[in-house]
C-alpha positions in Angstrom: 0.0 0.0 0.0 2.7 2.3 0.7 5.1 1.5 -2.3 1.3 2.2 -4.4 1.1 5.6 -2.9 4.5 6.6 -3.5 4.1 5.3 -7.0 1.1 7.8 -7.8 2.8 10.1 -6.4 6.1 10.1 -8.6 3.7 9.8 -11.2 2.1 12.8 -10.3 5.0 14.8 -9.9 6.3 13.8 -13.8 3.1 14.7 -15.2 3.3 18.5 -13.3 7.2 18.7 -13.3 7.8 20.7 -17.0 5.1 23.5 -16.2 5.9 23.9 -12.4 9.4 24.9 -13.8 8.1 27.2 -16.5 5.9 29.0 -13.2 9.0 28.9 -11.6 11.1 30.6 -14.0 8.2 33.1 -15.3 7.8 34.0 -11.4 11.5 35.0 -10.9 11.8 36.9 -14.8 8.7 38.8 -13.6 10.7 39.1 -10.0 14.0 40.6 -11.9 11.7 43.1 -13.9 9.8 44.3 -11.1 13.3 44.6 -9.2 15.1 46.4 -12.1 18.1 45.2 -11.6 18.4 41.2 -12.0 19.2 39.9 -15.6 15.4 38.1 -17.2 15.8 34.7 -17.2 15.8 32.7 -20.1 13.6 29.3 -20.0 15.1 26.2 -21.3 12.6 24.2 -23.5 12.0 20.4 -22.8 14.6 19.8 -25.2 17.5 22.0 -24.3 16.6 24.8 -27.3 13.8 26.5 -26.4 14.3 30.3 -25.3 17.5 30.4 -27.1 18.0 33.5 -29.4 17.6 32.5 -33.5 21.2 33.1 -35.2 21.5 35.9 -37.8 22.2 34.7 -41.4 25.5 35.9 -42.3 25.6 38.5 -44.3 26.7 37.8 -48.0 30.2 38.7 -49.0 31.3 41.5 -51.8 32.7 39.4 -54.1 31.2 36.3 -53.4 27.9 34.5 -55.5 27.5 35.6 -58.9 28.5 39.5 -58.2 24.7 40.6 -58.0 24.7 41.8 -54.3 27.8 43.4 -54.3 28.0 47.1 -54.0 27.8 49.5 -57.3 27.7 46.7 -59.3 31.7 46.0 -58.9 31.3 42.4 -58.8 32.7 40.3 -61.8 30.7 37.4 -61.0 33.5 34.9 -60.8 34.2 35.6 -57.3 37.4 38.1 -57.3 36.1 40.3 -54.6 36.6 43.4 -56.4 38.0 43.7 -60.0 37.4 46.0 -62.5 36.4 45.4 -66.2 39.0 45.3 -68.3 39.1 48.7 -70.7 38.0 48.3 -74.5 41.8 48.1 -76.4 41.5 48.2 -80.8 43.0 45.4 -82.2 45.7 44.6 -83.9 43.8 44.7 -87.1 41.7 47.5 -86.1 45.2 49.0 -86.0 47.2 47.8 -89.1 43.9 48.7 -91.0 44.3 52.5 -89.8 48.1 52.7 -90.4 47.1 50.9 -93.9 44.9 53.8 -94.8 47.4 56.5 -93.4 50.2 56.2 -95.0 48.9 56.0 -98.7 47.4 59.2 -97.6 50.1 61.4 -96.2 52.1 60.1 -99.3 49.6 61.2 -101.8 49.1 64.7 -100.0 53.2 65.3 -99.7 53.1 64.3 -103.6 50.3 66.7 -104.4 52.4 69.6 -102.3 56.0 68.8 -103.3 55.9 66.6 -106.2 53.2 67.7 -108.6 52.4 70.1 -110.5 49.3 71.0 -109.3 50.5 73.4 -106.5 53.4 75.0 -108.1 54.3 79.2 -108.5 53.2 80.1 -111.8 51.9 83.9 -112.0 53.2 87.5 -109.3 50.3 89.9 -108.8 51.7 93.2 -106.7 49.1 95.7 -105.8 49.1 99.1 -103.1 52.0 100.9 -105.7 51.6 104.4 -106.4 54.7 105.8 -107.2 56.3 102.5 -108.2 56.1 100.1 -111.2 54.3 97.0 -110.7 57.2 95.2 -113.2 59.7 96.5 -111.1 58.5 95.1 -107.5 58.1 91.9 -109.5 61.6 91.5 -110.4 63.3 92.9 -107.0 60.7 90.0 -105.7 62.9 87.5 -107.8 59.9 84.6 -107.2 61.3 81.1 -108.5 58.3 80.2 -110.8 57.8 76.7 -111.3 58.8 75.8 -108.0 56.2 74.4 -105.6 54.4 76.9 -103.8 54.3 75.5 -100.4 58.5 75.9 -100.4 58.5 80.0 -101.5 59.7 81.3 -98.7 57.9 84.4 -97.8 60.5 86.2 -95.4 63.0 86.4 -97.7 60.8 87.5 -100.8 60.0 90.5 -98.4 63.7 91.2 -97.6 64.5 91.5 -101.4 61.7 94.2 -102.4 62.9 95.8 -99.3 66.1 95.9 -100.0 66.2 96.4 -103.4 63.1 99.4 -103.8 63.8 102.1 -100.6 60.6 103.2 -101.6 58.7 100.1 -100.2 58.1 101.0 -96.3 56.8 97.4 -96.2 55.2 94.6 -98.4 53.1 91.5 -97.5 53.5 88.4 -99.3 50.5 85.6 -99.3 50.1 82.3 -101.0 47.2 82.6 -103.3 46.5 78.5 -104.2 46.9 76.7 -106.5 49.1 79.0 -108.5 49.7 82.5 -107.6 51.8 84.7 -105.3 50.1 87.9 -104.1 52.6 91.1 -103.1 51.0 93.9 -101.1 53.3 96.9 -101.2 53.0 100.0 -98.6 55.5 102.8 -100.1 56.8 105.6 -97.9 55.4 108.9 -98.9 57.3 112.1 -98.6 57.0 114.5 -95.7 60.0 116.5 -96.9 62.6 116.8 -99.3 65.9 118.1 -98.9 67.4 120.3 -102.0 71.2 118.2 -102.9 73.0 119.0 -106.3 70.1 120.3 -108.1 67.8 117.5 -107.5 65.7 116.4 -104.0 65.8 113.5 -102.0 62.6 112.8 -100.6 62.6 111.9 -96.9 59.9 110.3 -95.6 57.4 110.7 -91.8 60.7 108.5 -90.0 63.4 110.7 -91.2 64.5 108.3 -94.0 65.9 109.3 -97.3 64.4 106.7 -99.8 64.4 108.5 -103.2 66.0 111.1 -105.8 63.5 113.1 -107.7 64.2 115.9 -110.6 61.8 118.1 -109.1 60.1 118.5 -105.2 56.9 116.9 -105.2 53.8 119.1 -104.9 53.0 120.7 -101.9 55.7 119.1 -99.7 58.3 121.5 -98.1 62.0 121.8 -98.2 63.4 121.1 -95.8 66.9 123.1 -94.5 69.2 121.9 -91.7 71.1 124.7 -90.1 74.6 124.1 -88.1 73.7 125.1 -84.4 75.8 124.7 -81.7 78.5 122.5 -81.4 76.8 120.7 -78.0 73.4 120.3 -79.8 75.0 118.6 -82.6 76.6 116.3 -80.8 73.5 115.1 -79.1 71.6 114.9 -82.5 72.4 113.8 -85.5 71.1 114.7 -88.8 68.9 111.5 -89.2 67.5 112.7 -85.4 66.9 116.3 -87.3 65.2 114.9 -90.0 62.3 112.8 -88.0 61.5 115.7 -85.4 61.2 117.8 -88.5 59.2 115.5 -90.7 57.1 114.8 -87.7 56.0 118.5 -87.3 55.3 118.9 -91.2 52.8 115.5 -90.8 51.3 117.4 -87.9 50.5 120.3 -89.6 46.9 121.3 -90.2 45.6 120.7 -94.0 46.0 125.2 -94.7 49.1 125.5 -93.0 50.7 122.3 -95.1 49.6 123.7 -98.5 51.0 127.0 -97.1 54.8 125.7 -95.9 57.5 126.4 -98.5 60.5 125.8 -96.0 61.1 123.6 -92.5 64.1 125.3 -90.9 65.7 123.4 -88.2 68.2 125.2 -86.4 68.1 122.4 -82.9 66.2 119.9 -81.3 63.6 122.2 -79.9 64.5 125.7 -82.2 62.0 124.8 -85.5 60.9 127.1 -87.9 58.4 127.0 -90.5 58.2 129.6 -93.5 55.1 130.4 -95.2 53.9 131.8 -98.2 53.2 135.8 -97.8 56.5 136.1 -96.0 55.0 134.6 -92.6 56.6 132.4 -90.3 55.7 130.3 -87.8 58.1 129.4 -84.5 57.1 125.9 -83.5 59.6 125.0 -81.2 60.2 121.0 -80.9 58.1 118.4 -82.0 56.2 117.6 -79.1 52.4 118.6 -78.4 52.2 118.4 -81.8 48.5 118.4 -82.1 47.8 121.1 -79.3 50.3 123.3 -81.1 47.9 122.7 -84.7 45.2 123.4 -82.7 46.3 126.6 -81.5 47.9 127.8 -84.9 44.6 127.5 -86.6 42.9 129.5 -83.7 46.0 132.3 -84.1 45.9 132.5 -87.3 42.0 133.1 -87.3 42.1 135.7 -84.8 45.1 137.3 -86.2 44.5 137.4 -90.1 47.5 140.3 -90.7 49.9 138.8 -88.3 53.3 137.5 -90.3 54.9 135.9 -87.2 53.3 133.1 -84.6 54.5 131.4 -81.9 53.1 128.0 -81.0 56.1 126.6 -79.3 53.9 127.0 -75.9 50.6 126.0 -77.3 49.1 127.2 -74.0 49.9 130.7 -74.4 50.4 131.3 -78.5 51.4 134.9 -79.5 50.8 136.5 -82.7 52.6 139.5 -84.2 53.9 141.4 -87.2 57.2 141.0 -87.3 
């Protein structure tokens, strides 16, 4: 009777023993909460698993699968972890095909500039002469006809009008394809001439002599170089003399030009110019030249019988008759 008893009872105790310890453990997690302070407890299943926490899947490499979760799309999908594309490169045939193509062409276009006689110097047109002869500029040009025009070289076709014509201040020489050379000439014009043996030389706005002539031209003055003093010749020479005082004769208004028979220069800063009717003008050096014009046409207004003026201060010009 007694080993019955404690049968039922063992029995008893199996059947209640897996939720007594789940009343247990809920009782002391709700304990620790309460408390604040005591870690939850965690109840074991019947098994041994239950409560435990789930695992995290791991997360997928950059470079592993077939490259589709990898970041910006840098996987190659064979599992390098990271390499790039190879870049596009032609081909060797690409290549051979291109230089093929090339060099037929380069040939043909150093033929067509060198060799035939397609692009070769056959005619010289000159324009911008007045004084000169357009035969003449052509021959000082000396252009080798016949040879191709991509070899003429321009520089020294420049030098020899240059040098051979004084007159020509400057010419520009152009290519004109297929066939032709084109020579632009700019000739120096005369500001004064200077009186030598019975004939002029004409001496242009730089103070260069560049032509003989049998007679002055019209309407440009003479021009007269007196000896000053010893000092002021030493400090400027002739050439010097010459531009100040082909400066002041391009300065000159349009009336007073037309008027000048004679630019007198006796120093630097002592010019002299000689009119028609026996009047002169004192205008000093060449600088202000435009405020001294300014004021000579004013003077010369206001002071209609006047045969002297002084311009060399163009801020206080002075007028009289003698």
């Amino acid at each position: 009777m007694v080993r019955a008893a404690r049968t039922a009872k063992s029995d008893k105790g199996e059947r209640t023993g897996g939720t007594g310890k789940g009343a247990a453990a809920g009782k002391v997690a709700a304990a620790g909460r309460g408390a604040g302070t005591a870690r939850p407890v965690r109840p074991r299943g019947a098994a041994g698993t239950a409560g435990r926490a789930t695992p995290r899947p791991a997360a997928p490499s950059r470079g592993s699968g077939s490259g589709s979760g990898s970041r910006g799309g840098r996987g190659s999908g064979s599992g390098d972890g990271g390499t790039r594309p190879a870049r596009w490169l032609p081909k060797r045939r690409t290549l051979l095909l291109v230089l093929a193509l090339l060099v037929p062409l380069c040939g043909f276009g150093l033929w067509a500039l060198y060799g035939s006689s397609w692009l070769r110097a056959e005619n010289v047109s000159v324009g911008g002469t007045r004084v000169l002869n357009e035969n003449d500029v052509t021959r000082a040009a000396a252009v080798p006809l016949g040879d191709p025009l991509i070899s003429i070289d321009k520089g020294a076709v420049r030098e020899r009008v240059r040098r051979a014509l004084p007159r020509v201040r400057d010419v520009t020489v152009e290519r004109s394809w297929p066939h032709d050379i084109t020579l632009t000439v700019t000739e120096r014009r005369p500001e004064l001439v200077m009186e030598s043996a019975g004939k002029y030389v004409e001496v242009d706005v730089d103070g260069v002599r560049f032509a003989t002539v049998g007679k002055p031209p019209k309407g440009v003055p003479v021009l007269v170089l007196q000896g000053g003093s010893r000092p002021a010749r030493e400090h400027f020479s002739d050439t010097r003399l010459r531009r100040e005082a082909a400066r002041v004769a391009a300065a000159l208004p349009g009336p007073v030009r037309r008027a000048t028979r004679v630019v007198r220069v006796r120093s630097y800063d002592d010019i002299t110019l000689e009119l028609t009717g026996k009047r002169t003008v004192g205008w000093g050096s060449s600088e202000r030249a435009e405020a001294k014009a300014t004021a000579l046409t004013a003077l010369m207004k206001a002071a209609e019988d006047a045969t002297h003026f002084d311009v060399s201060a163009p801020s206080a010009p002075a007028a009289s008759d003698s």
